[in-house]
C-alpha positions as a Markdown table, in Angstrom:
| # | Residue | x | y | z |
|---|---|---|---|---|
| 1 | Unk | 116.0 | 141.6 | 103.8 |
| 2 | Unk | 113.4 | 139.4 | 104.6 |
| 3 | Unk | 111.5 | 141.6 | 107.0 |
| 4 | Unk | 111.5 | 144.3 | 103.8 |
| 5 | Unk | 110.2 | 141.8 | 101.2 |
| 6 | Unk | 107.5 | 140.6 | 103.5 |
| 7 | Unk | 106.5 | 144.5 | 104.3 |
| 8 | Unk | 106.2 | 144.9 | 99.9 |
| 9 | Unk | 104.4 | 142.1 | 99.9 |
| 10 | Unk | 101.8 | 142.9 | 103.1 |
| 11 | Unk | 101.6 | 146.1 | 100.9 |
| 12 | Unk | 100.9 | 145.0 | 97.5 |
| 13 | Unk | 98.1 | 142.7 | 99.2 |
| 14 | Unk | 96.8 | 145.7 | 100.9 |
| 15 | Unk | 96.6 | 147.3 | 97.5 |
| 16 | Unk | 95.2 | 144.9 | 95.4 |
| 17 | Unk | 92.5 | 144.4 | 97.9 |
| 18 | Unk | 91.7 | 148.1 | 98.6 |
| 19 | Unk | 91.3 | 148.4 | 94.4 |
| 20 | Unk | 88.9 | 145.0 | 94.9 |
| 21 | Unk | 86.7 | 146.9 | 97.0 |
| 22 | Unk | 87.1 | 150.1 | 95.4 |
| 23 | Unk | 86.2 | 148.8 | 92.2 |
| 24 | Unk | 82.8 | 146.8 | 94.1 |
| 25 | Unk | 81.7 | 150.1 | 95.8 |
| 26 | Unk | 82.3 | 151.9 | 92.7 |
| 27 | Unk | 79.9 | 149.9 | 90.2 |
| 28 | Unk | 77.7 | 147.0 | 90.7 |
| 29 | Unk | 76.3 | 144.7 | 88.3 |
| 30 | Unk | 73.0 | 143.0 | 88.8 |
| 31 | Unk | 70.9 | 141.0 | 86.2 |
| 32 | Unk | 68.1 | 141.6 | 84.5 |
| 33 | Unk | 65.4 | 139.1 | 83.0 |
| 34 | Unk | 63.4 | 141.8 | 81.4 |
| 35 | Unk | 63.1 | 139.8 | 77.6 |
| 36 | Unk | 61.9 | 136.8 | 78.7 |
| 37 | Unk | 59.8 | 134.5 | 81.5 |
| 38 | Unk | 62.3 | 133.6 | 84.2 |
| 39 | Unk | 65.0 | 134.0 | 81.9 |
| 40 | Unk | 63.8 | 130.9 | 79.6 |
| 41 | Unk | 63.7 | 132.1 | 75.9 |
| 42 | Unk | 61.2 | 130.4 | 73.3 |
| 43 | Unk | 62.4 | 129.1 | 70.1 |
| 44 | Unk | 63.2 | 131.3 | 67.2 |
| 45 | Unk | 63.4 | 133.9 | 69.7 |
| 46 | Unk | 66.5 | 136.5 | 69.9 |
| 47 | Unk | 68.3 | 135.7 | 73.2 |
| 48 | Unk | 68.6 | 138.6 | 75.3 |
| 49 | Unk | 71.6 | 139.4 | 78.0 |
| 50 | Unk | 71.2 | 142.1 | 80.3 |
| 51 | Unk | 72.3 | 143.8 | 83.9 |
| 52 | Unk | 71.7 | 146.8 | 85.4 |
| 53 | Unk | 74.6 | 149.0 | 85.8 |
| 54 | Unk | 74.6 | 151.1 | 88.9 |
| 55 | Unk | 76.9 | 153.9 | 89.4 |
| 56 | Unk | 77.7 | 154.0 | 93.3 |
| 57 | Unk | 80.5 | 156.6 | 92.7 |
| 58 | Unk | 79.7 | 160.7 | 93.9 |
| 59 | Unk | 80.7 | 161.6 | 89.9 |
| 60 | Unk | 79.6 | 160.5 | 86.6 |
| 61 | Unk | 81.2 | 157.4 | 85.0 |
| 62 | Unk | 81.9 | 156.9 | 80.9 |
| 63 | Unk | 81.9 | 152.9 | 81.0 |
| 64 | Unk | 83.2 | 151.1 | 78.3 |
| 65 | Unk | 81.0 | 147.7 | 77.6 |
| 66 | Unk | 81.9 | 144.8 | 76.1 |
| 67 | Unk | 80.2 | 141.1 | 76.1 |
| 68 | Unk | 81.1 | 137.7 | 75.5 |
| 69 | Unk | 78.2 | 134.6 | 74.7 |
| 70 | Unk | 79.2 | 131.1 | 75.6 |
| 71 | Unk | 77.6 | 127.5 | 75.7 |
| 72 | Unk | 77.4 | 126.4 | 79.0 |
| 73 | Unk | 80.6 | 123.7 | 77.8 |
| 74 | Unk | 82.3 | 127.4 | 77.2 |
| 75 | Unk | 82.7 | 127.3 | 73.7 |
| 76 | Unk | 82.0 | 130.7 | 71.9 |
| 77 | Unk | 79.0 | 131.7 | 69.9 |
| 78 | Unk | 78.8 | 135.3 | 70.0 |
| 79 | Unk | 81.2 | 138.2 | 71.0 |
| 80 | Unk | 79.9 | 142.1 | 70.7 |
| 81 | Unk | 81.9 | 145.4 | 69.8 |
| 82 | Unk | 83.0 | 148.0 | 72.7 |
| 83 | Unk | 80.2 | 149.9 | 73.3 |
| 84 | Unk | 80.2 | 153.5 | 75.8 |
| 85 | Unk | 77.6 | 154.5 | 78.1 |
| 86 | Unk | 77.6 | 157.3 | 80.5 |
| 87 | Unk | 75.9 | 157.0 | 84.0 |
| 88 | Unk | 75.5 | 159.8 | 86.3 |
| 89 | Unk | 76.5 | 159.8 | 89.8 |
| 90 | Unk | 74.1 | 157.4 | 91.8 |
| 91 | Unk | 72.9 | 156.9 | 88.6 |
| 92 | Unk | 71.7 | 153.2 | 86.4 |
| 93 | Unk | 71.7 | 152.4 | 83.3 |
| 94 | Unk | 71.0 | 149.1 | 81.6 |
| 95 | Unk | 73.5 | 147.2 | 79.3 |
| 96 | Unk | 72.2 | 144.6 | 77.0 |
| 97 | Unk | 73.5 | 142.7 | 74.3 |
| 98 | Unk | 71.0 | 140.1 | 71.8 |
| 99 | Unk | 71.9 | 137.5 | 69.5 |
| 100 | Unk | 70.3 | 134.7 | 67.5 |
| 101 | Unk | 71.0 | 131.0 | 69.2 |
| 102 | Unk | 71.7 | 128.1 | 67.0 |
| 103 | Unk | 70.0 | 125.3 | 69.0 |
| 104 | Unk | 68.7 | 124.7 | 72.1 |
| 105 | Unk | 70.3 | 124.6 | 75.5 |
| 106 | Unk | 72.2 | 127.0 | 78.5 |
| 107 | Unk | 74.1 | 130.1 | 77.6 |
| 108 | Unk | 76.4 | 132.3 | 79.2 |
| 109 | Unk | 76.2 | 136.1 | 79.0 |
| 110 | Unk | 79.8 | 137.9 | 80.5 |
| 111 | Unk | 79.7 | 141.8 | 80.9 |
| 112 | Unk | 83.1 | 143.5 | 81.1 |
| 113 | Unk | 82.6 | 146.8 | 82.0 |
| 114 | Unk | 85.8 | 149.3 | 82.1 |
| 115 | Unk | 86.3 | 152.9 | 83.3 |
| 116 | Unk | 89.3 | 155.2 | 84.3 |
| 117 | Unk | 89.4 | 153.9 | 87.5 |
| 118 | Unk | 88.7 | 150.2 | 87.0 |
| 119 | Unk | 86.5 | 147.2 | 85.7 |
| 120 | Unk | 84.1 | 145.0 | 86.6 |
| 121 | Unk | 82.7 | 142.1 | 85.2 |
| 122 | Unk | 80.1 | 139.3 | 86.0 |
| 123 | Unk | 78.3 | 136.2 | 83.8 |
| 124 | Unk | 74.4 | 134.9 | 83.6 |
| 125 | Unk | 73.0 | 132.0 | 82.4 |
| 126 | Unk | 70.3 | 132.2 | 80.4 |
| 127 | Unk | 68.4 | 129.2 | 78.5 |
| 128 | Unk | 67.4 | 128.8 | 75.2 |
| 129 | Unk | 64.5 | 126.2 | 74.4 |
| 130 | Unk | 65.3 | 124.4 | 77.3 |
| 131 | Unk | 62.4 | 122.0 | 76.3 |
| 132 | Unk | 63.6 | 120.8 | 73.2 |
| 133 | Unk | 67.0 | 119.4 | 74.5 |
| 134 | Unk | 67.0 | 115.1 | 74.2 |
| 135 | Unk | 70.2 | 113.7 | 74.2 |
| 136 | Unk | 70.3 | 110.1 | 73.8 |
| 137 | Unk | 69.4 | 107.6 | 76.3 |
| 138 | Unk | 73.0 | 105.8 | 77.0 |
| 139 | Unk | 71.1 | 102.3 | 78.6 |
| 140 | Unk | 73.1 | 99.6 | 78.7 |
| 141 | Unk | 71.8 | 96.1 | 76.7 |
| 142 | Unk | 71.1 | 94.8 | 80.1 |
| 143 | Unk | 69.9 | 98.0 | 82.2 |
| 144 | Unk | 65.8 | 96.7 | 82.4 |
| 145 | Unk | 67.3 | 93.4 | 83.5 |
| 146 | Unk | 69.9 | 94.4 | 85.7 |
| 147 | Unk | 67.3 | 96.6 | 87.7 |
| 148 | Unk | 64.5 | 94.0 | 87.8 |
| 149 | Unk | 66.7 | 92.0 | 89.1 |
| 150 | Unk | 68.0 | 94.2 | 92.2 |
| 151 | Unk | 64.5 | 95.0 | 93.0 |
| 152 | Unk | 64.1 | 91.1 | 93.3 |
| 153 | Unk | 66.9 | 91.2 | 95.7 |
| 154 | Unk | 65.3 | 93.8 | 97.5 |
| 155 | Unk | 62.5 | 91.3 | 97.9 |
| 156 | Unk | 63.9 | 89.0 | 98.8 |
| 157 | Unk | 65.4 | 90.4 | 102.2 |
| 158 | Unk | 63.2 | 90.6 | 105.4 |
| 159 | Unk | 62.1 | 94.3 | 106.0 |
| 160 | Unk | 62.0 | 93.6 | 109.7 |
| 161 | Unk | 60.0 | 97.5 | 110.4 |
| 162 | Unk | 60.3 | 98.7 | 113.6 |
| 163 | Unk | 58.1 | 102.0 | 115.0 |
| 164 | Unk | 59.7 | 103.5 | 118.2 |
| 165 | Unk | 57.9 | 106.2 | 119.1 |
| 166 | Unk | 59.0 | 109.5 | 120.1 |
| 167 | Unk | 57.1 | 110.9 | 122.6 |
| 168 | Unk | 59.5 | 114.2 | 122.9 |
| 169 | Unk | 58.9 | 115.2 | 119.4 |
| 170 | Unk | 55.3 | 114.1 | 119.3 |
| 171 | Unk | 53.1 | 117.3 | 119.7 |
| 172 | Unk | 49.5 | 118.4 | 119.2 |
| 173 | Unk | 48.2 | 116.6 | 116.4 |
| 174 | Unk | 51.1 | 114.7 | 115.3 |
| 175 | Unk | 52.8 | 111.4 | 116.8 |
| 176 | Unk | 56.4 | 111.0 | 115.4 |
| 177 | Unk | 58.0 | 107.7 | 115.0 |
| 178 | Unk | 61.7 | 106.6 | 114.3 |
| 179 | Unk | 61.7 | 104.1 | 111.6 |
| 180 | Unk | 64.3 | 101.3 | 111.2 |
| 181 | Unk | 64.3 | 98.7 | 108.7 |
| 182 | Unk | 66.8 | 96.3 | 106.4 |
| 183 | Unk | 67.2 | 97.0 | 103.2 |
| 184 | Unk | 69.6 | 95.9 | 100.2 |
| 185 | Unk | 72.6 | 93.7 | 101.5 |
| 186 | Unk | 70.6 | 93.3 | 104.5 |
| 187 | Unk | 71.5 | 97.0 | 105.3 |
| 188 | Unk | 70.2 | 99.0 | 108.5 |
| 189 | Unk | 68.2 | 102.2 | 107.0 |
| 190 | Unk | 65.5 | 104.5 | 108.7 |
| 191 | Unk | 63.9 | 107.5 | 109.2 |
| 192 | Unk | 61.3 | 109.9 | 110.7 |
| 193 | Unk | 57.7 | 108.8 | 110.9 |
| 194 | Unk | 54.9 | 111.9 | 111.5 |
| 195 | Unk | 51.6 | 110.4 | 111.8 |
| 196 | Unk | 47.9 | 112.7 | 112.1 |
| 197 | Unk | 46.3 | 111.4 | 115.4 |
| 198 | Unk | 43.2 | 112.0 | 113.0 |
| 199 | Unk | 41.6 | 108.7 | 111.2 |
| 200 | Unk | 43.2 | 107.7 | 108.2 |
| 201 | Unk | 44.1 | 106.4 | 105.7 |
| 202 | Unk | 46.2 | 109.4 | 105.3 |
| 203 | Unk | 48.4 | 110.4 | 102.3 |
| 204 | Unk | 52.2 | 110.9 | 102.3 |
| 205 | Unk | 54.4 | 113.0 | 101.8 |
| 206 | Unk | 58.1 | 110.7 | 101.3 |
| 207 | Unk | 61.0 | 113.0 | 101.6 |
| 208 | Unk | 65.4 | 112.3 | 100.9 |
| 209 | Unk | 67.7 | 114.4 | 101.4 |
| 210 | Unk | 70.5 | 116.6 | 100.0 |
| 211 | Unk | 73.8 | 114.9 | 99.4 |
| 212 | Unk | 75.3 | 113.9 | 102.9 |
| 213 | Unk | 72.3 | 115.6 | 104.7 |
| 214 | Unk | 70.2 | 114.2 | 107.6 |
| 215 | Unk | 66.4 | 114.1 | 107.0 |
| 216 | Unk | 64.4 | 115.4 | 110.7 |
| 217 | Unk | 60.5 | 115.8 | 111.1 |
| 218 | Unk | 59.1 | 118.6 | 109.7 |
| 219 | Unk | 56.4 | 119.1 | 112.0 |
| 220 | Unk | 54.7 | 120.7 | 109.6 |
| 221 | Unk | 51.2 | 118.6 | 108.3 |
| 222 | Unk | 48.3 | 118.0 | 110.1 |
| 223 | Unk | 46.6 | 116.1 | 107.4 |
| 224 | Unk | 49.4 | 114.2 | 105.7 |
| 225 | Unk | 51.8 | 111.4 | 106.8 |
| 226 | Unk | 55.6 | 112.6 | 106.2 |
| 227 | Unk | 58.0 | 109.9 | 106.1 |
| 228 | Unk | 61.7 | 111.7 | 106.2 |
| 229 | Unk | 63.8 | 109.1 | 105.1 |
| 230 | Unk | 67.5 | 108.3 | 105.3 |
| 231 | Unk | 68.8 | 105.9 | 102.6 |
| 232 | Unk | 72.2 | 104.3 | 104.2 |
| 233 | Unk | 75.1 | 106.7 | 105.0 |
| 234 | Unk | 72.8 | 109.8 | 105.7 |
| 235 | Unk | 71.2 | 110.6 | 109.3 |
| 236 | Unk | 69.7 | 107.7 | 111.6 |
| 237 | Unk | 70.9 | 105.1 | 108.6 |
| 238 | Unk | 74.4 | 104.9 | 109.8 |
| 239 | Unk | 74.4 | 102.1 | 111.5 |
| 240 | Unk | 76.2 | 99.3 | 108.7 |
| 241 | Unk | 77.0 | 102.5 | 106.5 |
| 242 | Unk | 79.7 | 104.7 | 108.1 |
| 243 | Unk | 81.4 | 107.6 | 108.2 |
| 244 | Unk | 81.1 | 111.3 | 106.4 |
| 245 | Unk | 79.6 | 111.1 | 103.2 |
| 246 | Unk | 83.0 | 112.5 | 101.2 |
| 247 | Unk | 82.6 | 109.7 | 98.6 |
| 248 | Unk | 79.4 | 108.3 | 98.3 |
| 249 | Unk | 79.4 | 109.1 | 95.0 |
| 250 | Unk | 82.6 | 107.3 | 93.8 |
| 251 | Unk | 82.1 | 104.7 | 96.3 |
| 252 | Unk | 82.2 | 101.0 | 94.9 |
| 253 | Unk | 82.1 | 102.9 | 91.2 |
| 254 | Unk | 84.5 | 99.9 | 90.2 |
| 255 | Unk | 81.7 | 97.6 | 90.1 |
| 256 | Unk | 77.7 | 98.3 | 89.5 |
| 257 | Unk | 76.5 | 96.1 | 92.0 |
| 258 | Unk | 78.2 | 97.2 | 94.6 |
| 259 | Unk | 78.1 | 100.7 | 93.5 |
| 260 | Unk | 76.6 | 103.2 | 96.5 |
| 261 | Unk | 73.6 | 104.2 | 94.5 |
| 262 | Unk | 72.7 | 100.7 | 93.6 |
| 263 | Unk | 72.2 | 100.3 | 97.5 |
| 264 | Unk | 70.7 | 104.2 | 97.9 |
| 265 | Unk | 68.1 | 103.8 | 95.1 |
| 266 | Unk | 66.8 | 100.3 | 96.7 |
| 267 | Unk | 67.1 | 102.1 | 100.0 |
| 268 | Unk | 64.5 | 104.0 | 98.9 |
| 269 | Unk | 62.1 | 101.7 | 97.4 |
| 270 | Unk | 61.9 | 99.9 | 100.7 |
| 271 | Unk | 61.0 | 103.1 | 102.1 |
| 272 | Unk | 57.8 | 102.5 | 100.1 |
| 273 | Unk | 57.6 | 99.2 | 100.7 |
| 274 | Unk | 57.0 | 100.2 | 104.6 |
| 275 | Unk | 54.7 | 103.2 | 103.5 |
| 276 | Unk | 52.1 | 100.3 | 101.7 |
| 277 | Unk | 52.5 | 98.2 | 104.9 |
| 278 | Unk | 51.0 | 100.6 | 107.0 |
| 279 | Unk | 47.3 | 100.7 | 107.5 |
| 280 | Unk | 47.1 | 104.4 | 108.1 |
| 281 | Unk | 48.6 | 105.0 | 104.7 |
| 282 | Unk | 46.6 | 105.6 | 101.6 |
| 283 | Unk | 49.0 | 103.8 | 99.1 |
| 284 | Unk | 47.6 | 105.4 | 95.9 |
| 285 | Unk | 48.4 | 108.9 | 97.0 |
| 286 | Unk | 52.0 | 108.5 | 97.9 |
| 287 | Unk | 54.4 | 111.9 | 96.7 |
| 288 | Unk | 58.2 | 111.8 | 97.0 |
| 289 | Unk | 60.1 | 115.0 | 97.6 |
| 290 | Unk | 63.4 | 116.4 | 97.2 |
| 291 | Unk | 66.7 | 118.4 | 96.4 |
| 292 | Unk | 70.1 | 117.7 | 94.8 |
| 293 | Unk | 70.9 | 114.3 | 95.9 |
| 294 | Unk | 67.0 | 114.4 | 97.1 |
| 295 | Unk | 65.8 | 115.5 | 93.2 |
| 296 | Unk | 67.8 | 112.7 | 91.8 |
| 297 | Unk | 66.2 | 110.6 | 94.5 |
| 298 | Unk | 62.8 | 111.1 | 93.7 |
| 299 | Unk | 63.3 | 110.7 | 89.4 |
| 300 | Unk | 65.1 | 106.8 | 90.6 |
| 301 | Unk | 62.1 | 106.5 | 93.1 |
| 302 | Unk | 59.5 | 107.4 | 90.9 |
| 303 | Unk | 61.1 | 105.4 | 87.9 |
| 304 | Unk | 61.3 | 101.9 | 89.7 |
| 305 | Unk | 58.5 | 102.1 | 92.1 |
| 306 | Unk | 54.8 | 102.9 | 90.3 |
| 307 | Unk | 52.8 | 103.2 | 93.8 |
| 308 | Unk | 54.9 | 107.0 | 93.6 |
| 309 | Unk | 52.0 | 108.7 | 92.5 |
| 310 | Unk | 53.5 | 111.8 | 92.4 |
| 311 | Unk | 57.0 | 113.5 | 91.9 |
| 312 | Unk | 58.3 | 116.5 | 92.9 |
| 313 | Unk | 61.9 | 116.9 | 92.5 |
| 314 | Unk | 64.3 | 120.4 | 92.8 |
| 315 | Unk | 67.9 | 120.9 | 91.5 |
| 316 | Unk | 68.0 | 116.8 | 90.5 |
| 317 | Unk | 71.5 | 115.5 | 91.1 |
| 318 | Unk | 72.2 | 111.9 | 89.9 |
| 319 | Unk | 70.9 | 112.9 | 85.9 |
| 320 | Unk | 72.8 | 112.7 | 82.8 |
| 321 | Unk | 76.0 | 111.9 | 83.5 |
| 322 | Unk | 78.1 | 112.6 | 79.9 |
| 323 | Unk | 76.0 | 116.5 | 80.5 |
| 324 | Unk | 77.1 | 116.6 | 84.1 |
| 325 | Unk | 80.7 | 116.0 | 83.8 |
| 326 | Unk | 80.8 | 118.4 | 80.6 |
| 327 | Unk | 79.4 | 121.4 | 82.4 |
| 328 | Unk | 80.9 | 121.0 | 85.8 |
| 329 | Unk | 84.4 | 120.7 | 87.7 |
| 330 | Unk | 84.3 | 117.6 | 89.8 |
| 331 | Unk | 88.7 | 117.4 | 89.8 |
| 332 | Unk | 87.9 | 114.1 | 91.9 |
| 333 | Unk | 86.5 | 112.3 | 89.1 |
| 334 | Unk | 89.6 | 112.6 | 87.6 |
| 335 | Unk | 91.9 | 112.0 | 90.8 |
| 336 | Unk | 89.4 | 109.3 | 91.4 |
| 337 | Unk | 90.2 | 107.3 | 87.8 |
| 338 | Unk | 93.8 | 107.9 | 87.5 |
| 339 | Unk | 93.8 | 105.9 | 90.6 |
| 340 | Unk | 94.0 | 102.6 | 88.5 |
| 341 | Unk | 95.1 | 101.8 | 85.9 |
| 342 | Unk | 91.8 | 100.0 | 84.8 |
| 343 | Unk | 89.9 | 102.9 | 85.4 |
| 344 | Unk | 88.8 | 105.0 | 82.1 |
| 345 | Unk | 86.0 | 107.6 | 81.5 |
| 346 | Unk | 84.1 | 105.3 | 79.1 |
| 347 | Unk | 84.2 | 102.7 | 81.7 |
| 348 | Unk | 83.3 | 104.8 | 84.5 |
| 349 | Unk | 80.6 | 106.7 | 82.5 |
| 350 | Unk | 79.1 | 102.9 | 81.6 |
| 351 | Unk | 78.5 | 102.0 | 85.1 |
| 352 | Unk | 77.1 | 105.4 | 85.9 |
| 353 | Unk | 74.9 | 104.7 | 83.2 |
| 354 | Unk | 72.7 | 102.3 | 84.9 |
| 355 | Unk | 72.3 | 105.0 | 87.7 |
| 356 | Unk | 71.7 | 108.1 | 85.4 |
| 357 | Unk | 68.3 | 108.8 | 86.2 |
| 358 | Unk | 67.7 | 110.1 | 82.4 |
| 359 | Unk | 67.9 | 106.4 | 81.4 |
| 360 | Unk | 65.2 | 106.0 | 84.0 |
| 361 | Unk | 62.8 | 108.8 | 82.8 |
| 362 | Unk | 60.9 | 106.9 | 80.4 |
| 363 | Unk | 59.5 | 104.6 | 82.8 |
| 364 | Unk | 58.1 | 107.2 | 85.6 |
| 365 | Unk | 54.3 | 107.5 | 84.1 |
| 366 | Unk | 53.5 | 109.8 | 87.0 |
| 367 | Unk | 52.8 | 113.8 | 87.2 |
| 368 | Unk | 56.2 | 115.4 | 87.9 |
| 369 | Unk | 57.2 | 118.8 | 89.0 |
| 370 | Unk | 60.3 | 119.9 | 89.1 |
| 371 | Unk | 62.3 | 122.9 | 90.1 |
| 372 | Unk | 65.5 | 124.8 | 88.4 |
| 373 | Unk | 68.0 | 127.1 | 89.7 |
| 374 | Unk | 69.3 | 128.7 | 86.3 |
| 375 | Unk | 72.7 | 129.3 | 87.5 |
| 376 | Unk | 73.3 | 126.4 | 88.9 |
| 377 | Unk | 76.7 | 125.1 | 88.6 |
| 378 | Unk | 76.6 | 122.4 | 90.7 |
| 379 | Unk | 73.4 | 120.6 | 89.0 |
| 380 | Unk | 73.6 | 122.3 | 86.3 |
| 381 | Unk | 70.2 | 123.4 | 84.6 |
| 382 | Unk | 71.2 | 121.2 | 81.4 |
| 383 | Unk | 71.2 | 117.8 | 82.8 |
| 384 | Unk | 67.3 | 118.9 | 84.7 |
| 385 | Unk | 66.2 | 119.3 | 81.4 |
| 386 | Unk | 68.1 | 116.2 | 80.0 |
| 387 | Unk | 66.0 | 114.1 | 82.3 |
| 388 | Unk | 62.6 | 116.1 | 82.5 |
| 389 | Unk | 62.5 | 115.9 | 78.4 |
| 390 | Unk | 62.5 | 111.9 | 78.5 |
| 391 | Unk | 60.1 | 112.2 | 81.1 |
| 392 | Unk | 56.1 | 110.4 | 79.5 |
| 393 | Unk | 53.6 | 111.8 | 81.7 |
| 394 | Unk | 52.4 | 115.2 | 83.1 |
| 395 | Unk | 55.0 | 117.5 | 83.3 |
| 396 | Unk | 55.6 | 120.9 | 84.5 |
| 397 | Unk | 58.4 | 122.9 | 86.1 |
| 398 | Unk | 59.6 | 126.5 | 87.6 |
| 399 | Unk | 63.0 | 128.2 | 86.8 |
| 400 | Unk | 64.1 | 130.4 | 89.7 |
| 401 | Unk | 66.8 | 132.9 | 87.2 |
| 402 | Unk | 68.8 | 134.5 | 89.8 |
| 403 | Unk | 69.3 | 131.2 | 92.0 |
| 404 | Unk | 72.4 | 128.6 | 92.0 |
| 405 | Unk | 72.2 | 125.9 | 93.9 |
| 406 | Unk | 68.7 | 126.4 | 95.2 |
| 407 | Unk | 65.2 | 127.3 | 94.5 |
| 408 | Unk | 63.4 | 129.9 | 96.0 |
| 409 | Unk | 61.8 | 130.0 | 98.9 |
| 410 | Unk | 58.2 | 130.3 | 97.4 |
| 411 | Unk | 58.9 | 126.9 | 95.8 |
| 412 | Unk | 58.1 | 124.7 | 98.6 |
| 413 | Unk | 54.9 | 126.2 | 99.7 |
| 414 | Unk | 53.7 | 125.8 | 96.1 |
| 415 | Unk | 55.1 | 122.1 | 95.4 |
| 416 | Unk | 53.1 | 121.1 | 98.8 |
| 417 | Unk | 50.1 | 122.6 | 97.4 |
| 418 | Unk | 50.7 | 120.9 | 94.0 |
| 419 | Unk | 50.7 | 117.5 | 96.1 |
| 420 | Unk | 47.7 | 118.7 | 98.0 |
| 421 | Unk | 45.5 | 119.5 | 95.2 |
| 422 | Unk | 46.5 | 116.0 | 93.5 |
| 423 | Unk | 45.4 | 114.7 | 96.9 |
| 424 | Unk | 42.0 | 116.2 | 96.9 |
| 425 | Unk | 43.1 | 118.4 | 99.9 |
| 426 | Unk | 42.4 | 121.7 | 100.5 |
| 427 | Unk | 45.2 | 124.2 | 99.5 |
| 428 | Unk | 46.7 | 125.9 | 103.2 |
| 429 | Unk | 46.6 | 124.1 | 106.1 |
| 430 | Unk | 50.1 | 123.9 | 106.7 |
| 431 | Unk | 51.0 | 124.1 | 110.2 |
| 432 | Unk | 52.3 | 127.0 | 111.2 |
């Protein structure tokens, strides 16, 4: 009996799969940012959904269409009537569907497309005004002090730099160094140190990384210092900080001071703290670089350090916390606070607070340039724009419509000539 149920069940698997892939080979959906630049619409304008429907199928298909608009918190602002198109064998055909936005922010377009044979459907993000979006600053009464305060802390502990050169990775025109030095709590942190054999002073390039991700040279400049640095936990900064990075983000959450980003941000500062100890560094041209974990990295950088010159964050993490946990599915955060009893979201979203690099935008006064992956659910587009908005000097940024978590590849090229141009260097000699 058991043998038999297993076989109906092998078989109905079998099934539902072969329809899966029927129904994929059949028609495929791909969008279309046709209406608008990189699927960002002004104000006042109508919004505009669209994909290309292609018709993989040897016969012509009458495809019923039918669309559904939704914030990017999934509540409903717009549904459309079941419209018919036919598409010849091989054949595509666009499917669109407009409506008029109520106020600014991140919407979600989902196609449902129906025939004798099956259905397919798929959703894209498009924003709306994306520049007008300011939610309140949530600052605590004592955020300015509690941060002037750390970074006297940070003084307050001997650096103790160390350069250990690395002859194997040194090559051509380039001599790479490890770095190690002490940071916040007297923690062990360090990096990788690429330094022009040319004269100096040079300018710099200070890179973080990705959540969990170890920074390595880049072996890329021949006319810029790169400091890839690896605040505690991540890389060659393991030393006092241990283990895989599963938690980082919840870690010591109970408490702000001895939260993990308290440590991470000051990390970083110390890492400019070296950079302006070194005579081969020019410190008024220093630019810090990064994604994710990296973007939110930069905005914290930037924001207590004013030597950053220049800012050039993609995909921020680490931004507008209320935004972030509104739009995204992090099921630890709530495994995480049902832990304890004393645990709540207002208390947990009040020590985040102090780490929420939006309540640190108003004090980075350098140029910034930032990149966006529109359907990005991870860092979701939303809380980018929460922080850029409070941002008070130069500004400018690039949304990449068809990418998630991720830019594309073109951005990196132009966000080092950005830096170059602000450096008074010539445009392309990147290495090769």
């Amino acid at each position: 009996m058991l043998q038999i149920e297993a076989v109906k069940l092998a078989f109905w698997i079998l099934f539902f799969l072969a329809s899966c892939i029927n129904s994929f080979a059949s028609v495929h959906l791909r969008p279309i940012f046709n209406k608008s630049e990189n699927g960002i619409f002004n104000k006042s304008d109508e919004v505009y959904f669209c994909f290309e429907l292609h018709n993989r199928l040897k016969r012509s298909l009458t495809v019923e269409v039918s669309w559904q608009v939704v914030t990017d918190q999934e509540i409903s602002v717009g549904k459309s009537a079941i419209n018919t198109v036919d598409v010849q064998a091989g054949g595509r055909r666009a499917v669109s569907y407009s409506l008029k936005i109520p106020r600014p922010g991140f919407y979600k377009g989902n196609v449902l497309c129906s025939w004798d044979a099956g259905k397919v459907s798929q959703t894209v993000q498009v924003g709306y005004a994306p520049e007008d979006l300011l939610p309140p600053l949530t600052q605590e009464p004592d955020f300015e002090e509690f941060w002037d305060e750390s970074l006297e802390q940070l003084r307050q502990i001997d650096p103790q730099y160390q350069l250990i050169h690395q002859p194997e990775l040194s090559r051509g025109e380039i001599n790479v160094y490890e770095v190690r030095l002490r940071s916040y709590g007297n923690v062990r942190v360090g990096g990788w140190y690429e330094v022009p054999k040319t004269r100096g002073p040079h300018p710099v390039i200070l890179r973080f990384p990705g959540y969990g991700a170890s920074m390595k040279p880049i072996d890329r400049f021949n006319d810029m210092i790169v400091l890839s640095f690896n605040p505690r936990g991540h890389g060659n900064s393991q030393d006092d900080v241990k283990g895989k990075p599963v938690n980082y983000w919840i870690r010591g959450l109970d408490d702000k001071q001895g939260y993990y980003y308290h440590g991470a941000y000051l990390d970083c500062v110390r890492a400019v703290d070296f950079l302006c100890s070194r005579p081969e560094v020019d410190p008024k041209r220093i630019a810090v670089k990064g994604g994710s974990q990296g973007g939110g990295l930069c905005f914290s950088t930037a924001a207590l350090d004013s030597r950053v010159t220049l800012c050039a964050p993609h995909i921020p993490f680490l931004t507008s916390w209320d935004l972030y946990f509104k739009t995204s599915q992090w099921p630890e955060m709530d495994q995480w606070i049902e832990k304890k009893t004393s645990r709540t979201w207002e208390s947990t979203l009040r020590t985040m607070s102090y780490f929420d690099t939006m309540n640190m935008a108003p004090w980075i006064k350098c140029p910034v340039f930032m990149g966006v992956g529109l359907q990005d659910q991870i860092c979701p587009p939303v809380t980018n724009f929460a922080v850029y908005n409070h941002l008070k000097g130069k500004r400018e940024y690039r949304v990449y419509p068809h990418n998630r978590h991720s830019v594309d590849k073109t951005f990196h090229p132009l966000v080092f000539n950005w830096i170059r141009k602000h450096f008074s260097l010539n445009p392309s000699p990147l290495k090769q």
